[in-house]
HTML snippet that shows the backbone in 3Dmol.js (N, CA, C, O; Angstrom):
<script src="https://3Dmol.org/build/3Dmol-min.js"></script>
<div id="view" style="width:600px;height:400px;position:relative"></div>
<script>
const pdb = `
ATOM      1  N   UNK A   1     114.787 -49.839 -56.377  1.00  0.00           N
ATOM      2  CA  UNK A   1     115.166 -50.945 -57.240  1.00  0.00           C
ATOM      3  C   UNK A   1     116.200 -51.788 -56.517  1.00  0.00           C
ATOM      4  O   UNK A   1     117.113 -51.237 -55.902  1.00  0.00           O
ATOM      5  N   UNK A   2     116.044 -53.593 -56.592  1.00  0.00           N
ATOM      6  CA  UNK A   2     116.986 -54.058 -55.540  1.00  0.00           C
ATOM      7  C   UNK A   2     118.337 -53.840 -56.580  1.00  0.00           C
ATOM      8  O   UNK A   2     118.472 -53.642 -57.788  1.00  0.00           O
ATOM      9  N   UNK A   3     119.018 -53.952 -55.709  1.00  0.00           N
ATOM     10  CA  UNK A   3     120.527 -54.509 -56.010  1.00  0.00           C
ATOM     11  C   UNK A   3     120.791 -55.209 -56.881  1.00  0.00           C
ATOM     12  O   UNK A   3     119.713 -55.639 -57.292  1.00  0.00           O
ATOM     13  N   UNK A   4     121.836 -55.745 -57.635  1.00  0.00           N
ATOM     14  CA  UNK A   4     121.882 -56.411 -58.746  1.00  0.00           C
ATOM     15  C   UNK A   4     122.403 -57.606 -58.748  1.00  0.00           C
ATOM     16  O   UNK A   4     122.246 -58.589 -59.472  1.00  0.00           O
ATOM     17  N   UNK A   5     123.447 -57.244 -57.265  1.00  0.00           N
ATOM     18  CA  UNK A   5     123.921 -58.878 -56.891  1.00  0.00           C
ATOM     19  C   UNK A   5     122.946 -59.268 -56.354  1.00  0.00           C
ATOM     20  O   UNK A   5     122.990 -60.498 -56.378  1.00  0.00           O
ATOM     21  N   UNK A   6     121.741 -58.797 -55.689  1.00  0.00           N
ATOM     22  CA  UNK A   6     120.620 -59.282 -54.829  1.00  0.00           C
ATOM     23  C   UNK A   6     119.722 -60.070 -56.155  1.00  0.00           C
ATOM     24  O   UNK A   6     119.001 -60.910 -55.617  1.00  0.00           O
ATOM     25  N   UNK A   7     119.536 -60.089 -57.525  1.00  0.00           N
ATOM     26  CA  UNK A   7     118.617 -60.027 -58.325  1.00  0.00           C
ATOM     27  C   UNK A   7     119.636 -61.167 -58.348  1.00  0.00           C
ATOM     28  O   UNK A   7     119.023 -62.091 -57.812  1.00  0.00           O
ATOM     29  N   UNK A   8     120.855 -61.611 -58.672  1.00  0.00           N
ATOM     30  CA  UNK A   8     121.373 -62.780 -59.482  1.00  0.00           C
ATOM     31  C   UNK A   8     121.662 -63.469 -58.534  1.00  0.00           C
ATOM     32  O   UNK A   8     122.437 -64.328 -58.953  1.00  0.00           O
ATOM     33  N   UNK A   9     121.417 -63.648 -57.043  1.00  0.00           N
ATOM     34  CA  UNK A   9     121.586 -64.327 -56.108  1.00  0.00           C
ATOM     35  C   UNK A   9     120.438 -64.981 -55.448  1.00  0.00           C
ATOM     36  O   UNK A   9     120.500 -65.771 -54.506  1.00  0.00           O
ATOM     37  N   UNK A  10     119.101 -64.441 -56.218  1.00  0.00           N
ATOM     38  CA  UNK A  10     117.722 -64.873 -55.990  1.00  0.00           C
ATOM     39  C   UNK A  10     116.919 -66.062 -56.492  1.00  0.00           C
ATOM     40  O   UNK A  10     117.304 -66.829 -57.375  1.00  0.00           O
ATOM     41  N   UNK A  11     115.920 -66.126 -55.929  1.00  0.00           N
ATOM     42  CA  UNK A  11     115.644 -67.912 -56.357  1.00  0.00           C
ATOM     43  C   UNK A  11     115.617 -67.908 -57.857  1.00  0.00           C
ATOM     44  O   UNK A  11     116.600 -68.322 -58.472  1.00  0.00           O
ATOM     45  N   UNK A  12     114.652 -67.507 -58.426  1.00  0.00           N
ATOM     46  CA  UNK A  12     114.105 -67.524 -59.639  1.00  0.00           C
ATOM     47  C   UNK A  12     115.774 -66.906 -60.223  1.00  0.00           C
ATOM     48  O   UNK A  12     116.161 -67.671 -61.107  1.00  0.00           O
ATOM     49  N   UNK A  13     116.595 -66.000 -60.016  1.00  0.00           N
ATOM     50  CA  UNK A  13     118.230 -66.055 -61.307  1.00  0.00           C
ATOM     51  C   UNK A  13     118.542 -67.344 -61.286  1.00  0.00           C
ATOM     52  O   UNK A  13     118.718 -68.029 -62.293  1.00  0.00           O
ATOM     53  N   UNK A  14     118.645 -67.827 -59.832  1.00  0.00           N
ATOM     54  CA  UNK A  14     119.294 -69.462 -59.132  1.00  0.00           C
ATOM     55  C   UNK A  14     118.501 -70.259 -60.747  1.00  0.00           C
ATOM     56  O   UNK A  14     119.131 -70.646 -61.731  1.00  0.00           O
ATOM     57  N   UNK A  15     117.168 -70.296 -60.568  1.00  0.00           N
ATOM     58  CA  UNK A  15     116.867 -71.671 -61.382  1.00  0.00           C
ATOM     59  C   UNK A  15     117.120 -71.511 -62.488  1.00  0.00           C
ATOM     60  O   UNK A  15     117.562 -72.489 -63.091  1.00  0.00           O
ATOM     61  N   UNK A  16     116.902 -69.855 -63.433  1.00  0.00           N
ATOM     62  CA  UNK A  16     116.938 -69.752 -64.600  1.00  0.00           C
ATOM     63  C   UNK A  16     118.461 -69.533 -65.019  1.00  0.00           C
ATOM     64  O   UNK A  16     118.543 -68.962 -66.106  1.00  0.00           O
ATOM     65  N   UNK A  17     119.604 -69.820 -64.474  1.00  0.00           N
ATOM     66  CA  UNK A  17     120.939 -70.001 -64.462  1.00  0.00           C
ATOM     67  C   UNK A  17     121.127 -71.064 -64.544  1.00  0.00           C
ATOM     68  O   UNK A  17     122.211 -71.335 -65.061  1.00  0.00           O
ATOM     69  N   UNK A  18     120.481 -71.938 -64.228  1.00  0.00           N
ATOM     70  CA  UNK A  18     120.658 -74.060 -64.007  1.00  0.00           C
ATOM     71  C   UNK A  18     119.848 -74.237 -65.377  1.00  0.00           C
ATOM     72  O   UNK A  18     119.632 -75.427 -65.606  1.00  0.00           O
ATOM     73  N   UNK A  19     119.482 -73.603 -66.081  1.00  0.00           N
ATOM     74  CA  UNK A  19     118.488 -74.035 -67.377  1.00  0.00           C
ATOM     75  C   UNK A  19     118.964 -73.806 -68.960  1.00  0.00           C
ATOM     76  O   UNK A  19     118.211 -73.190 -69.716  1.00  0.00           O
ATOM     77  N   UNK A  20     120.274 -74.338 -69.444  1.00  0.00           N
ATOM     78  CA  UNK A  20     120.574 -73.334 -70.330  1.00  0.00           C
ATOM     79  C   UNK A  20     119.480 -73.214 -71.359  1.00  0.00           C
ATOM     80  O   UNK A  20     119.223 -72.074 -71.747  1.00  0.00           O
ATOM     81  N   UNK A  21     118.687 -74.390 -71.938  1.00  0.00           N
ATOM     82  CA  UNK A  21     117.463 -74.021 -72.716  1.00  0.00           C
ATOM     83  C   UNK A  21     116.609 -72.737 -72.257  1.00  0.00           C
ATOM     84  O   UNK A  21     116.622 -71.645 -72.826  1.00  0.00           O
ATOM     85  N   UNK A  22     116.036 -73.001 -71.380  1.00  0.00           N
ATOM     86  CA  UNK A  22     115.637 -71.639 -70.844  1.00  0.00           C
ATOM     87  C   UNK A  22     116.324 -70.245 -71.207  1.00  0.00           C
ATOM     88  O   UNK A  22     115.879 -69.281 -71.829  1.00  0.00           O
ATOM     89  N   UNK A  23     117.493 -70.458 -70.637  1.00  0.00           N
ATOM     90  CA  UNK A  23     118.235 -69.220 -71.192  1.00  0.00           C
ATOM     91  C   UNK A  23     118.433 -68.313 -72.287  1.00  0.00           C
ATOM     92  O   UNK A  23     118.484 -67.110 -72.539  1.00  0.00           O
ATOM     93  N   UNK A  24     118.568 -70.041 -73.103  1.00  0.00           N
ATOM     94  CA  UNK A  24     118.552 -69.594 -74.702  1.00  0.00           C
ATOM     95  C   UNK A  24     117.438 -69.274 -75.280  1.00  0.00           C
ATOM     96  O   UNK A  24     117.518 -68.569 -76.286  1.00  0.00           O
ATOM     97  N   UNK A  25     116.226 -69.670 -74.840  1.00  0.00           N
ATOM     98  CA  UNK A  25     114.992 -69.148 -75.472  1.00  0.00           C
ATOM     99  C   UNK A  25     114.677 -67.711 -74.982  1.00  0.00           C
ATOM    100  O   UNK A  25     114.225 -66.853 -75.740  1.00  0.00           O
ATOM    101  N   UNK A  26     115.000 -67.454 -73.378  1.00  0.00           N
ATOM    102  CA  UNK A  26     115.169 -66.188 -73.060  1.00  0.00           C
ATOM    103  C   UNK A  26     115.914 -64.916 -73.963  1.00  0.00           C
ATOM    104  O   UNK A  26     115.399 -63.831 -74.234  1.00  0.00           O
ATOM    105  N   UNK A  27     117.213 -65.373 -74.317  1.00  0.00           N
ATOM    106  CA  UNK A  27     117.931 -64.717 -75.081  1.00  0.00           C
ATOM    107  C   UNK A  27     117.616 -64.785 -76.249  1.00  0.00           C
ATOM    108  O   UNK A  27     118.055 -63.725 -76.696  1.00  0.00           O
ATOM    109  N   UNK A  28     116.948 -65.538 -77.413  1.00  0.00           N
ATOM    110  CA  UNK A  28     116.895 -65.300 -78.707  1.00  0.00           C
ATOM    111  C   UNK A  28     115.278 -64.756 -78.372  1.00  0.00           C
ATOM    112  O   UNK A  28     114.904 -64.529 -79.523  1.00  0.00           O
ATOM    113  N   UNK A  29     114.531 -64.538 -77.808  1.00  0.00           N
ATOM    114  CA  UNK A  29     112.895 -64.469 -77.837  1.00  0.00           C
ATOM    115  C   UNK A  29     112.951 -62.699 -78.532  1.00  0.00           C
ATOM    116  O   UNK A  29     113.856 -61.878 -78.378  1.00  0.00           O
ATOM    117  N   UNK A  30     111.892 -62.570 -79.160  1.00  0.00           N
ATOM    118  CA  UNK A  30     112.179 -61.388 -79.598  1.00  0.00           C
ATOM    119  C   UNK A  30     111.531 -60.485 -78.847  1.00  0.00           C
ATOM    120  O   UNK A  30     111.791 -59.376 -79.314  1.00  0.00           O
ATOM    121  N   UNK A  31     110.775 -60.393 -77.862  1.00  0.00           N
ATOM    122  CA  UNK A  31     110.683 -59.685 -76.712  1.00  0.00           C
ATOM    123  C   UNK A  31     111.854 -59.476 -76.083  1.00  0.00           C
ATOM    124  O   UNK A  31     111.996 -58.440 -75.433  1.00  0.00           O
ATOM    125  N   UNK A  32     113.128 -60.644 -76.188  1.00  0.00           N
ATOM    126  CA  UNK A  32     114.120 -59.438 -75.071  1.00  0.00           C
ATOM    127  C   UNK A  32     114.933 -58.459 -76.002  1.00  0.00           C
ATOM    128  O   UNK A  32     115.466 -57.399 -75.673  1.00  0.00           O
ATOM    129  N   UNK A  33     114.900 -59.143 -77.416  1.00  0.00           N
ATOM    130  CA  UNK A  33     115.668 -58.223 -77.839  1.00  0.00           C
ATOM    131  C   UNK A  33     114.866 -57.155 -78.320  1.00  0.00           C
ATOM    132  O   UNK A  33     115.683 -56.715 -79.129  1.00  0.00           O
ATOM    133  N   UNK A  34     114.059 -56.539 -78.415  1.00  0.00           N
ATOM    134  CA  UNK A  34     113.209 -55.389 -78.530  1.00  0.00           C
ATOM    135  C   UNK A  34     113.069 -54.612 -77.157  1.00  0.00           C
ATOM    136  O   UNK A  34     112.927 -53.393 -77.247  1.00  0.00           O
ATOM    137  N   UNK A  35     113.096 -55.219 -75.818  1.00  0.00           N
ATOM    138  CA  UNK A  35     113.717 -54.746 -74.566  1.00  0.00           C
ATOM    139  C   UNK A  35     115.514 -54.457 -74.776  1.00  0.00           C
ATOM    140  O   UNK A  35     115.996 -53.515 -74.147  1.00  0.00           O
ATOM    141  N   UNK A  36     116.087 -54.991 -75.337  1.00  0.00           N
ATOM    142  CA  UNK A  36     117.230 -54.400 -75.177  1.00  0.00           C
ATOM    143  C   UNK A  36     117.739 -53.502 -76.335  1.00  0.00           C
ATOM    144  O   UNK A  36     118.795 -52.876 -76.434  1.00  0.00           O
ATOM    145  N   UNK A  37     116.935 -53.591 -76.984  1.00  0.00           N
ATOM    146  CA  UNK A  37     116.910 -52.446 -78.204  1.00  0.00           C
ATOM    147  C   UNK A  37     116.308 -50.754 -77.363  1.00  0.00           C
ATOM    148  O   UNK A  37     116.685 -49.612 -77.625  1.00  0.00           O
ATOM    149  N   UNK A  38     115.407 -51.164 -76.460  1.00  0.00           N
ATOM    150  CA  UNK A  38     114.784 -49.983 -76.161  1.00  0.00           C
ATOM    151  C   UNK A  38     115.487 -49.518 -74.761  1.00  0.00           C
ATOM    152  O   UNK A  38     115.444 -48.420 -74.206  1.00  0.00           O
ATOM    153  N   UNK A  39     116.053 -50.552 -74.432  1.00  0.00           N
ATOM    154  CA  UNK A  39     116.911 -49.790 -73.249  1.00  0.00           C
ATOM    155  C   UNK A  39     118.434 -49.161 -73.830  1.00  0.00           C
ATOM    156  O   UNK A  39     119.031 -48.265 -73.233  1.00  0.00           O
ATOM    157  N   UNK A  40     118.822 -49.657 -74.814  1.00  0.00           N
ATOM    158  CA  UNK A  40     119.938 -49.148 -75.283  1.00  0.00           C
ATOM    159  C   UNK A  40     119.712 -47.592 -75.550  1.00  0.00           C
ATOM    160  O   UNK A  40     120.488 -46.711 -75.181  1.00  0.00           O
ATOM    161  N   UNK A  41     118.328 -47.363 -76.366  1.00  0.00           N
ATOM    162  CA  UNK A  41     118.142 -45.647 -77.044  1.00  0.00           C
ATOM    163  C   UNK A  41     117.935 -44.990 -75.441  1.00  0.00           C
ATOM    164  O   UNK A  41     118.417 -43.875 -75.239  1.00  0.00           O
ATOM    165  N   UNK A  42     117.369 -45.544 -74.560  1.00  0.00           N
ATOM    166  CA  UNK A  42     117.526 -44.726 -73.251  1.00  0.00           C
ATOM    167  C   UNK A  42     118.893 -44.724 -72.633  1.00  0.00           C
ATOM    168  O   UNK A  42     119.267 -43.610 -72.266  1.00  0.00           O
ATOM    169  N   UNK A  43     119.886 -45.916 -72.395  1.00  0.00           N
ATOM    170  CA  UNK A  43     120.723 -45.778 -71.459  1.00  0.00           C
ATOM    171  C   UNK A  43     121.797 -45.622 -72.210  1.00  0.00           C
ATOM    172  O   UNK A  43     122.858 -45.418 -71.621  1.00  0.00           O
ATOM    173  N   UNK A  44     121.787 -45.671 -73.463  1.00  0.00           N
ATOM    174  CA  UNK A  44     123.136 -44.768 -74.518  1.00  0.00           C
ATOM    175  C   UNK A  44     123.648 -46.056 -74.495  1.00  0.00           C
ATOM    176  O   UNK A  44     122.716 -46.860 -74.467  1.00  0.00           O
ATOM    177  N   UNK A  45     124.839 -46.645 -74.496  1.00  0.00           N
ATOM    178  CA  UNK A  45     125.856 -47.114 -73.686  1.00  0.00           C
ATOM    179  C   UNK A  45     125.430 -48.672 -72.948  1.00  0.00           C
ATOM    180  O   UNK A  45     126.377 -49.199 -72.364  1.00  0.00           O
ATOM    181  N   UNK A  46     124.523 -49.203 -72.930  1.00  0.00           N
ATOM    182  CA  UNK A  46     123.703 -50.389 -72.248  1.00  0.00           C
ATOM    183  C   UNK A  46     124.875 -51.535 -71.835  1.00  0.00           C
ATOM    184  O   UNK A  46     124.827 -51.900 -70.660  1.00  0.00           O
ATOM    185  N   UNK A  47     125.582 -51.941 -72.409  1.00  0.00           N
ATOM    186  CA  UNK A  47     126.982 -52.424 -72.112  1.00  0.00           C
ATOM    187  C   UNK A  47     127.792 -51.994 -70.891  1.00  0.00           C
ATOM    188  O   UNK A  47     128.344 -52.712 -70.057  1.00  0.00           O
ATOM    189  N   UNK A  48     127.734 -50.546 -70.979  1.00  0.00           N
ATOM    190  CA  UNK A  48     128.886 -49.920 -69.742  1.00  0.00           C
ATOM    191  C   UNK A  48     127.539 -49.675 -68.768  1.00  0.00           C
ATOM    192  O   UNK A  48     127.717 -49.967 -67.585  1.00  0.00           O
ATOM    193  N   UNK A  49     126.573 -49.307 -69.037  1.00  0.00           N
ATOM    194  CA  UNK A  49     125.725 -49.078 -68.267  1.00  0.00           C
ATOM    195  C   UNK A  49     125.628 -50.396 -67.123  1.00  0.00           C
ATOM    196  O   UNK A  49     125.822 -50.402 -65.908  1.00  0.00           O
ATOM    197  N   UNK A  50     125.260 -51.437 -68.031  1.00  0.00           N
ATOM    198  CA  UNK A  50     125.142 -52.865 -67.289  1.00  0.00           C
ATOM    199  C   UNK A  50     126.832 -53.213 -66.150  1.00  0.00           C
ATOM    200  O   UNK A  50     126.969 -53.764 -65.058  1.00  0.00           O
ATOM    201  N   UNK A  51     127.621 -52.699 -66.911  1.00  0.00           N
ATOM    202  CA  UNK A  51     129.263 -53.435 -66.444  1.00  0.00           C
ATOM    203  C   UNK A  51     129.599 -52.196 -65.102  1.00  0.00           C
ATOM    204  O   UNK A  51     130.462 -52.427 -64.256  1.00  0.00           O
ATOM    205  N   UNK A  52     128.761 -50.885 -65.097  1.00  0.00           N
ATOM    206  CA  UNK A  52     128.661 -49.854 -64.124  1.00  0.00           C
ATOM    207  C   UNK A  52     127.746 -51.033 -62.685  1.00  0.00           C
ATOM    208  O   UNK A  52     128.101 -51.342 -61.548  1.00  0.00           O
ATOM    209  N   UNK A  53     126.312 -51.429 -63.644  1.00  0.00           N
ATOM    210  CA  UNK A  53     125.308 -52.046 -62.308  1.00  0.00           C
ATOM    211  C   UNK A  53     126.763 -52.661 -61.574  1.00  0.00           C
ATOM    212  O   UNK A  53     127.216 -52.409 -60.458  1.00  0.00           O
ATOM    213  N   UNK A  54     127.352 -53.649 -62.758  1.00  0.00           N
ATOM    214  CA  UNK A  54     127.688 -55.067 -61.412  1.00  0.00           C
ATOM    215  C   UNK A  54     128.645 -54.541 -60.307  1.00  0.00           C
ATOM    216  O   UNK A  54     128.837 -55.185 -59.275  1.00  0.00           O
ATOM    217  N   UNK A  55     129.124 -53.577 -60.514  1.00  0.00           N
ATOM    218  CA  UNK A  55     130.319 -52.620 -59.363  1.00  0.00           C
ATOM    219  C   UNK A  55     129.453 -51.657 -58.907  1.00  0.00           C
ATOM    220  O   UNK A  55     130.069 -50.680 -58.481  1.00  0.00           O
ATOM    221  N   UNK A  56     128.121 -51.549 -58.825  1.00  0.00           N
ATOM    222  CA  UNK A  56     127.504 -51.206 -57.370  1.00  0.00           C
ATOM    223  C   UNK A  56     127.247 -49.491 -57.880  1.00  0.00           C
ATOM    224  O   UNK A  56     127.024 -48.444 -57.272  1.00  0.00           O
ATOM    225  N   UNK A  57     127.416 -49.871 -59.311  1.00  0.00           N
ATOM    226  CA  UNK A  57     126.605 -47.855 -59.615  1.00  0.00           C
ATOM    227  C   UNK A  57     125.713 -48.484 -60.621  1.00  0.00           C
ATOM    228  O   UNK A  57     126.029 -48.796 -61.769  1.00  0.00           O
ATOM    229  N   UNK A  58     124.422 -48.649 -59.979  1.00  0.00           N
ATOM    230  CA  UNK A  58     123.402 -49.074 -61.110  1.00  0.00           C
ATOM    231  C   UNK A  58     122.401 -47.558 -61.649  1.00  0.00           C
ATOM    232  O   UNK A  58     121.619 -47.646 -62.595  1.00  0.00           O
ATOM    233  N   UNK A  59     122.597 -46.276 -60.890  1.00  0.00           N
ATOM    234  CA  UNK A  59     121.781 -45.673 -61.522  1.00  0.00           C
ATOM    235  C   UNK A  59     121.319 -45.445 -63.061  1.00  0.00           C
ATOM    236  O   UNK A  59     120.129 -45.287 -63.333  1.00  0.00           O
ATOM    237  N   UNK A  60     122.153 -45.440 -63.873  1.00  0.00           N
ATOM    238  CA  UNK A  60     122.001 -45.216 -65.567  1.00  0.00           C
ATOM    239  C   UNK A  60     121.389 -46.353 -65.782  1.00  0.00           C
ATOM    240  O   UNK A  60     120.646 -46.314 -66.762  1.00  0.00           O
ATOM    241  N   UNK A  61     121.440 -47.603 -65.085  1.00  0.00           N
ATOM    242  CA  UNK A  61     120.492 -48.657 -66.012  1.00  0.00           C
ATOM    243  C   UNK A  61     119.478 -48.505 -65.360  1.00  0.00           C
ATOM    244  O   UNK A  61     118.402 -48.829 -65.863  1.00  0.00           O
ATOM    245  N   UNK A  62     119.535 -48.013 -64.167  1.00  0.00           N
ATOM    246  CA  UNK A  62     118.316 -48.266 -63.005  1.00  0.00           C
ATOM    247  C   UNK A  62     116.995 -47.271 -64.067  1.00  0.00           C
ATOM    248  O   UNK A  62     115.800 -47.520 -64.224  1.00  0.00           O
ATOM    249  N   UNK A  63     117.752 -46.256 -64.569  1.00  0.00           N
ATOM    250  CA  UNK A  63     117.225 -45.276 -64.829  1.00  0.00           C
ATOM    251  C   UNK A  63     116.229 -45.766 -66.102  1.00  0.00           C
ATOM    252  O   UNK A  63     115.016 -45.634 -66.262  1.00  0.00           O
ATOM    253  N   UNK A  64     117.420 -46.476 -67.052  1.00  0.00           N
ATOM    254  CA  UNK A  64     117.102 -47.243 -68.396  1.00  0.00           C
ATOM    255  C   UNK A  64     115.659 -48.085 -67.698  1.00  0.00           C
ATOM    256  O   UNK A  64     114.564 -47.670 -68.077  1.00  0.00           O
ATOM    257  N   UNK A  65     115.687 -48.952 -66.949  1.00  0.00           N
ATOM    258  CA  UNK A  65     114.826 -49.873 -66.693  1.00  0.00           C
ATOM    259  C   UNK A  65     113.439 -48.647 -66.008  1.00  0.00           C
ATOM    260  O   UNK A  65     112.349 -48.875 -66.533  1.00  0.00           O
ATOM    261  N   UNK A  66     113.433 -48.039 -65.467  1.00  0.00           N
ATOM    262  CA  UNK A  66     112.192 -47.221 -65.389  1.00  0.00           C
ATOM    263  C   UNK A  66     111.336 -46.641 -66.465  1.00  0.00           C
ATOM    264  O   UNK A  66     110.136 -46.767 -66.708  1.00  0.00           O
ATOM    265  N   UNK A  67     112.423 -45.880 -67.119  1.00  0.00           N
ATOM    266  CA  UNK A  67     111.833 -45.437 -68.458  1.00  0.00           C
ATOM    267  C   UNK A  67     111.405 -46.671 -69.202  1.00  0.00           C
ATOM    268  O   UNK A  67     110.215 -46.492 -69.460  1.00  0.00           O
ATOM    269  N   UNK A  68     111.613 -47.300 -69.456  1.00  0.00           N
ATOM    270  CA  UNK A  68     110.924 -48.853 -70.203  1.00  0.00           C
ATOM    271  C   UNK A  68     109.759 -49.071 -69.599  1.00  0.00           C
ATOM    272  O   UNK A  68     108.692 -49.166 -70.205  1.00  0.00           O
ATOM    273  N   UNK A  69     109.922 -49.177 -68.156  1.00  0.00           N
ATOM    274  CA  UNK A  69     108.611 -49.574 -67.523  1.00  0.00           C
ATOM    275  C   UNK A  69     107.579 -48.469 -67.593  1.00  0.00           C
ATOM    276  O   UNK A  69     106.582 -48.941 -68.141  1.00  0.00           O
ATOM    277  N   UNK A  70     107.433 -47.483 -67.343  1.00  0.00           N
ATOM    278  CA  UNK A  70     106.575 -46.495 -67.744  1.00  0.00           C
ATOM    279  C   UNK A  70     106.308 -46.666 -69.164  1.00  0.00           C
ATOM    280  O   UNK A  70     105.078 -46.706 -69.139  1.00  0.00           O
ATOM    281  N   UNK A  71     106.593 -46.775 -70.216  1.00  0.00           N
ATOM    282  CA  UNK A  71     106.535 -47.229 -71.474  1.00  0.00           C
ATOM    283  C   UNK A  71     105.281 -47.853 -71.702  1.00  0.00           C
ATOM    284  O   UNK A  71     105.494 -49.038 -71.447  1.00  0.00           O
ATOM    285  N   UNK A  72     103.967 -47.713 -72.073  1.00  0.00           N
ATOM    286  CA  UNK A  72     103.065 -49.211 -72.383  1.00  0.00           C
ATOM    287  C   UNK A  72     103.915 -50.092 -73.418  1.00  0.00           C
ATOM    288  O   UNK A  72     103.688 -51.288 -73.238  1.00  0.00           O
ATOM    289  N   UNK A  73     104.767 -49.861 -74.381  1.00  0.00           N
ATOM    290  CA  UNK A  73     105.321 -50.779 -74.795  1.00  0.00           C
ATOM    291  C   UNK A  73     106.769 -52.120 -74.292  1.00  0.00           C
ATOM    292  O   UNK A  73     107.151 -53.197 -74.748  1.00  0.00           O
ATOM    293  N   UNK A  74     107.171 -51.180 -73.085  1.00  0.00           N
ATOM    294  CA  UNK A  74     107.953 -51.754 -72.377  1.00  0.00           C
ATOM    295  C   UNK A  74     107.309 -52.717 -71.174  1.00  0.00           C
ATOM    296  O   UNK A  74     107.743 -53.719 -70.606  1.00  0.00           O
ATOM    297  N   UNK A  75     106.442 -52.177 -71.086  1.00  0.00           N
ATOM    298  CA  UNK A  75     105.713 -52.919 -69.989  1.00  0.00           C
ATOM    299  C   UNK A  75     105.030 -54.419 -70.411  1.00  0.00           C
ATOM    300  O   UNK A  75     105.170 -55.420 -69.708  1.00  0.00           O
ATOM    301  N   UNK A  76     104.166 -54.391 -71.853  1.00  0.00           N
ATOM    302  CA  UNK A  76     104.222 -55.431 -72.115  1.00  0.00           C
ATOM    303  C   UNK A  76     105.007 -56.408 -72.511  1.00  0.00           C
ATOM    304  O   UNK A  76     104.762 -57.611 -72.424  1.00  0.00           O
ATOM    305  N   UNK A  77     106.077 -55.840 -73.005  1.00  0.00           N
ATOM    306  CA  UNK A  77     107.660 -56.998 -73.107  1.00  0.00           C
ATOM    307  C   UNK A  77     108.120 -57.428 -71.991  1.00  0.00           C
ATOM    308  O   UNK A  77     108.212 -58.654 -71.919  1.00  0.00           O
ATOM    309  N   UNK A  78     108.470 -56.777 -71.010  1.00  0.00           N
ATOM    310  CA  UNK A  78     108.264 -57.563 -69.653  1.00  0.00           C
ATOM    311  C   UNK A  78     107.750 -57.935 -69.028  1.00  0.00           C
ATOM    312  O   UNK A  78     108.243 -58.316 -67.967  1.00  0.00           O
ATOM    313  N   UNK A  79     106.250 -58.071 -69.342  1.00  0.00           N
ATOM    314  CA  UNK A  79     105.400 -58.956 -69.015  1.00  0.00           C
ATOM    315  C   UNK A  79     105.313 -60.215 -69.738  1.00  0.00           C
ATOM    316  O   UNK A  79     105.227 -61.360 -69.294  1.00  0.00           O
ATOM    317  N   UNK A  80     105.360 -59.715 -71.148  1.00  0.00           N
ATOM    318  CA  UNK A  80     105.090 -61.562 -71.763  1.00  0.00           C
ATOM    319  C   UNK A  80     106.795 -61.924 -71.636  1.00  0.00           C
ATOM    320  O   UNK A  80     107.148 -63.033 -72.037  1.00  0.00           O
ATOM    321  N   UNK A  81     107.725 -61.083 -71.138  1.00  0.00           N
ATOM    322  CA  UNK A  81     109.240 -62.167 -70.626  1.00  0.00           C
ATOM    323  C   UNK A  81     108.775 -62.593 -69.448  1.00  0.00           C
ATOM    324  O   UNK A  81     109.146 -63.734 -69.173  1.00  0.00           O
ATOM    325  N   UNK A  82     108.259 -62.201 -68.851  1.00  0.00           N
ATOM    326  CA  UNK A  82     107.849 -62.995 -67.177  1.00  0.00           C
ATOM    327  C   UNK A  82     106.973 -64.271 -67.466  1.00  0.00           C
ATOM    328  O   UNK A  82     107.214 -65.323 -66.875  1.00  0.00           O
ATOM    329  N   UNK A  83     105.835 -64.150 -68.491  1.00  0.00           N
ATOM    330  CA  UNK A  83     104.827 -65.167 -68.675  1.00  0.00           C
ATOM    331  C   UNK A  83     105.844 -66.385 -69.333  1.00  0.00           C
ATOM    332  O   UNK A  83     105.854 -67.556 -68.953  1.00  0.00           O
ATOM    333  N   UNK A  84     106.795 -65.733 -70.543  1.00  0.00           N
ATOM    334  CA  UNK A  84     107.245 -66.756 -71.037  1.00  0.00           C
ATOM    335  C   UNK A  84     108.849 -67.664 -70.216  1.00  0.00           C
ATOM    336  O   UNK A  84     109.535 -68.559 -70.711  1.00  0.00           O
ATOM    337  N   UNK A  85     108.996 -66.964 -68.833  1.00  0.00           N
ATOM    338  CA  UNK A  85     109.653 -67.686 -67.818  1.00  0.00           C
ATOM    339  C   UNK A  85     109.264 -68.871 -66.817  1.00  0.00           C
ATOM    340  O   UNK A  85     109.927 -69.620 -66.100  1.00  0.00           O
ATOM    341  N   UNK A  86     107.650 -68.686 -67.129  1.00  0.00           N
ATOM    342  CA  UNK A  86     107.209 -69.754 -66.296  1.00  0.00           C
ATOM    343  C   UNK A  86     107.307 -70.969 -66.703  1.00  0.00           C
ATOM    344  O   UNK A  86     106.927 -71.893 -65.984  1.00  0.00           O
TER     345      UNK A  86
END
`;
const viewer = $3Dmol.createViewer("view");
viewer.addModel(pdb, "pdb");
viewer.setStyle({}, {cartoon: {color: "spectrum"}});
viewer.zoomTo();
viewer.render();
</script>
């Protein structure tokens, strides 16, 4: 899994950081919050988990974000968040 400063230093964070509409539809869409509902019951803690990634110990979310993806239900929430980024 890359890095996390590598993920917010990348093209696609770059543009969707310059967009606040974007953002905001990102953030209220109810696909993310049903992704962050389901990473919370895995990574306990999703807050400290996340505030652990940005200082370079991402395992507990790394971990959170696998278990989601193995998920068929996680998998399609991050898929229609990817479709609905384009």
């Amino acid at each position: 899994m890359p890095n996390f400063d590598e993920l917010l230093k990348g093209k696609e964070a770059s543009r969707l950081m310059k967009d606040p509409s974007k953002l905001e539809k990102l953030r209220d869409a109810p696909e993310t919050q049903k992704i962050f509902s389901m990473l919370s019951q895995s990574a306990g803690d999703l807050e400290s988990a996340a505030e652990r990634a940005t200082r370079g110990d991402s395992a507990q979310l790394a971990d959170a974000i696998r278990q989601l993806m193995r998920d068929p239900e996680g998998a399609r929430l991050i898929q229609k968040m990817k479709e609905n980024l384009k």
